[in-house]
N, C-alpha and C positions, 0 to 999 in steps of 0.2 A: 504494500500500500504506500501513498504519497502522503507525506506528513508537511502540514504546511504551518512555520512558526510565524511569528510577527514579534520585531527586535527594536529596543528603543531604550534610548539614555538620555537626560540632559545632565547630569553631576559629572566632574572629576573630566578625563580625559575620555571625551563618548567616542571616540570613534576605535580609541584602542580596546576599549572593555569592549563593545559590539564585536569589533574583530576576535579579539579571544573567544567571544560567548558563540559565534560564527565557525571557528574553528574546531570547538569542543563541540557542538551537536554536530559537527561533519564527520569527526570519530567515531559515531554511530550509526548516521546514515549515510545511505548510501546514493551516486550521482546526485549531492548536492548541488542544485541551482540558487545564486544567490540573485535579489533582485539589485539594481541601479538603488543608491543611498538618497532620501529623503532631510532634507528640513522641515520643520513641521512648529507651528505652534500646539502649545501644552492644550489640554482639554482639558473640561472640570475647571482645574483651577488652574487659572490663566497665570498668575501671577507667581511665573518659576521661568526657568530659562529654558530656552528651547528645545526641542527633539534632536535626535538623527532618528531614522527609523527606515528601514527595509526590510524585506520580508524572502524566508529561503525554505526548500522543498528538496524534499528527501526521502528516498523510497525506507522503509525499514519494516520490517515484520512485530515490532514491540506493537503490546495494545495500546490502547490511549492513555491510560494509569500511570505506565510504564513513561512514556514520552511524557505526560507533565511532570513526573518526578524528575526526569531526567533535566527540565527547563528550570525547577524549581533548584535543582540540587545544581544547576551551573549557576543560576542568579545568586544563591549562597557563598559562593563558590567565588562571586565577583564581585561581592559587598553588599548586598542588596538583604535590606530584612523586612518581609513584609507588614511585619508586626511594628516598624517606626514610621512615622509620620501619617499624615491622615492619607484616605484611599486618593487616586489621582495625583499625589505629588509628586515632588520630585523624586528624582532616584538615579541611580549610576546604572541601574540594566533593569530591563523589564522584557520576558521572555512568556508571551501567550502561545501555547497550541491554539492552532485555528480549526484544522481542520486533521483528519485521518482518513484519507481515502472517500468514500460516501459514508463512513459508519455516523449513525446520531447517538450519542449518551446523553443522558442527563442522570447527575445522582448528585448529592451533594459533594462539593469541592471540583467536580469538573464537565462541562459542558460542552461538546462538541455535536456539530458546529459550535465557536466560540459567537455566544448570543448577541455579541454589540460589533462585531465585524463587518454587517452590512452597510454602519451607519456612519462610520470611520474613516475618513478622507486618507488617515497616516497609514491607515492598513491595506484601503481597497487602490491607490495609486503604487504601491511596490507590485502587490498583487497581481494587480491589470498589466503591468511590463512581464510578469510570469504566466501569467495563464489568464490573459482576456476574454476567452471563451468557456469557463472556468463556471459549472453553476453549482449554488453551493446545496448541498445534501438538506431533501427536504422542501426547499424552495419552489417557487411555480416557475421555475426551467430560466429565471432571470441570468446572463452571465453577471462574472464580473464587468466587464464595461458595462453593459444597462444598469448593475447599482451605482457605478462611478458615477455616471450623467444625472441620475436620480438624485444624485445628495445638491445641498444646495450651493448655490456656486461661490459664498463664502468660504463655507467648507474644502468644498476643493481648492480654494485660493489659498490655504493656508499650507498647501503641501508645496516644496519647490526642489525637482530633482537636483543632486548636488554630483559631481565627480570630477575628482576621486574624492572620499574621505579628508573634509578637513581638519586638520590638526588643533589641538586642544587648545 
């Protein structure tokens, strides 16, 4: 199956922690694709410093369990504690599963499809460079491009491809 992450920093040096956190889930998946790097303004709460965010896919056989522990135990891994500061803020790494092939979960602690990805300018612009025809499990057969176009053009405004990676 294709495991698809969605990666994002604004603390400390982001574009090196993203690369590390990039590197370590490519250790387990296999023919990693990464997307073109994003800047992005914060959502929730505005008033923190910017994103990098890109999004990368990876065939792997782990269930879904397995692959967020796997995202959890790298964001640990790169400073990141969930358990400090309030939800939405800042942080040195933030590593969502999006997706696992078509499978849907929901149980408590993990949800795939990951529930607010449709509506996510930072997620669905890396996404749409990887897989624009791309519909997400569940859905009434929308790609990702028709939810890109769908969000509101604020939204999208706030995403601006970046490359390479700029320096901290």
């Amino acid at each position: 199956m294709i495991a698809t992450f969605s990666l994002g920093a604004n603390l400390g040096d982001r574009a090196a922690t993203m690369q590390r956190a990039v590197e370590r889930i490519g250790m387990v998946l296999g023919g990693v694709r990464v997307s073109p790097w994003y800047a992005t303004r914060p959502v929730g709460i505005e008033d923190q410093p910017p994103f990098l965010n890109l999004v990368l896919r990876g065939s792997s056989a782990l269930p879904p369990d397995r692959l967020l522990a796997l995202a959890l135990g790298i964001e640990r891994g790169l400073g990141r504690s969930r358990e400090a500061g309030p939800r939405f803020g800042p942080r040195p790494i933030d590593i969502d599963l999006l997706l696992v092939g078509a499978l849907q979960v929901e149980r408590p602690g993990l949800i795939v499809p990951h529930p607010r990805m449709a509506e996510r300018a930072f997620v669905l612009a890396p996404l749409r460079d990887l897989a624009p025809d791309l519909t997400l499990p569940g859905d009434d057969r929308r790609t990702v491009d028709d939810l890109w176009h769908a969000l509101d053009a604020r939204e999208r405004s706030g995403v601006q491809r970046i490359a390479p990676p700029p320096p901290a």
